[in-house]
Legacy VTK file of the C-alpha trace (Angstrom):
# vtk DataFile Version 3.0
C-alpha trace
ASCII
DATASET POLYDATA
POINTS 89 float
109.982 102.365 94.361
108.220 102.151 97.559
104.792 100.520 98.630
103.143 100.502 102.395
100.694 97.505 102.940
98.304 98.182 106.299
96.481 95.132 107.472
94.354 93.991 109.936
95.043 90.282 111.557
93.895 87.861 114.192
95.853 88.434 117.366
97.154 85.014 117.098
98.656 85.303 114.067
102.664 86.470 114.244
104.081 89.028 112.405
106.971 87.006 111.363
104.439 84.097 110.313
103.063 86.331 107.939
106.418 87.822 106.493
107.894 84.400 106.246
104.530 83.835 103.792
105.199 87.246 101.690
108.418 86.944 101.455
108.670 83.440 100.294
107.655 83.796 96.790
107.591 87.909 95.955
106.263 88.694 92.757
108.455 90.678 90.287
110.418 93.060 91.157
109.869 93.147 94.891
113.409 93.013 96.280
112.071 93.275 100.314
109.302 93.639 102.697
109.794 94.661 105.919
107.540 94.949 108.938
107.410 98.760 110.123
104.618 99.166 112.469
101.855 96.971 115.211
99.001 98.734 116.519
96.722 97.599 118.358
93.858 100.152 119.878
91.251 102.830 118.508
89.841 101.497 115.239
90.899 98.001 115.596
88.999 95.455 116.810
89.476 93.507 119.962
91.267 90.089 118.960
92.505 92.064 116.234
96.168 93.764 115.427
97.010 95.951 112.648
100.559 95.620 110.828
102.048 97.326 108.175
104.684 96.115 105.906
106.892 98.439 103.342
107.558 97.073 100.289
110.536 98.010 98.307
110.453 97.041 94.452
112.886 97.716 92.000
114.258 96.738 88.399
118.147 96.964 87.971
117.430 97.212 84.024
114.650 99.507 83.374
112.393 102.158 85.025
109.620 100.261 86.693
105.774 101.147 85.186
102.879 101.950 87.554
101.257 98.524 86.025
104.586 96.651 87.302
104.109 97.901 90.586
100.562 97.921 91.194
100.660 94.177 89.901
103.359 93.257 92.291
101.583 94.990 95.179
97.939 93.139 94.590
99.748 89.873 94.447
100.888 90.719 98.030
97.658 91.815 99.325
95.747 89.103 97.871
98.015 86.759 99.504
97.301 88.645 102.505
93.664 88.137 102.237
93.808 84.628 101.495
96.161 82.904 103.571
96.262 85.031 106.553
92.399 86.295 106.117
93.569 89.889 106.803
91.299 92.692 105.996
93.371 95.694 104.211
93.307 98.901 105.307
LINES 1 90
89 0 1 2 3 4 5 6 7 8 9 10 11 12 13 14 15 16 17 18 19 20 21 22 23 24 25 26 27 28 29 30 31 32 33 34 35 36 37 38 39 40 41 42 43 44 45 46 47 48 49 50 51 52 53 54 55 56 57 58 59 60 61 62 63 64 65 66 67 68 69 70 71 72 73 74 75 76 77 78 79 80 81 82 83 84 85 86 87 88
């Protein structure tokens, strides 16, 4: 199964800081995360940069639920929101 993730950061901030930080404990079933787009312009905020992950999640045993994902997926975005301060989009 696959998530996107869109989120807003400081400029400062690195892309790889922040995948470093996702991927270094993934909740269940998340087998990557991978950085697929930057933009910076209309809609974002000077000082600002949005990025946007994909998330790929998957059980070798079993069919995952929509529960099992959607958990898996808030872990990641409140980690976003709490150690990078990123505002989701």
């Amino acid at each position: 199964m696959r998530r996107d993730i869109a989120a807003i950061v400081d400029e400062h901030i690195g892309y790889r800081e922040i995948l470093e930080g996702l991927r270094r404990q993934p909740p269940p079933f998340v087998v990557e995360i991978a950085l697929f787009d930057i933009y910076r312009g209309t809609g974002v905020e000077e000082g600002k940069k949005s990025l946007a992950f994909r998330v790929l999640l998957q059980d070798t045993r079993k069919t995952l639920t929509d529960a099992e994902v959607e958990s898996a997926v808030s872990q990641l975005r409140q980690l976003l929101q709490q150690r990078f301060n990123a505002k989701l989009r």
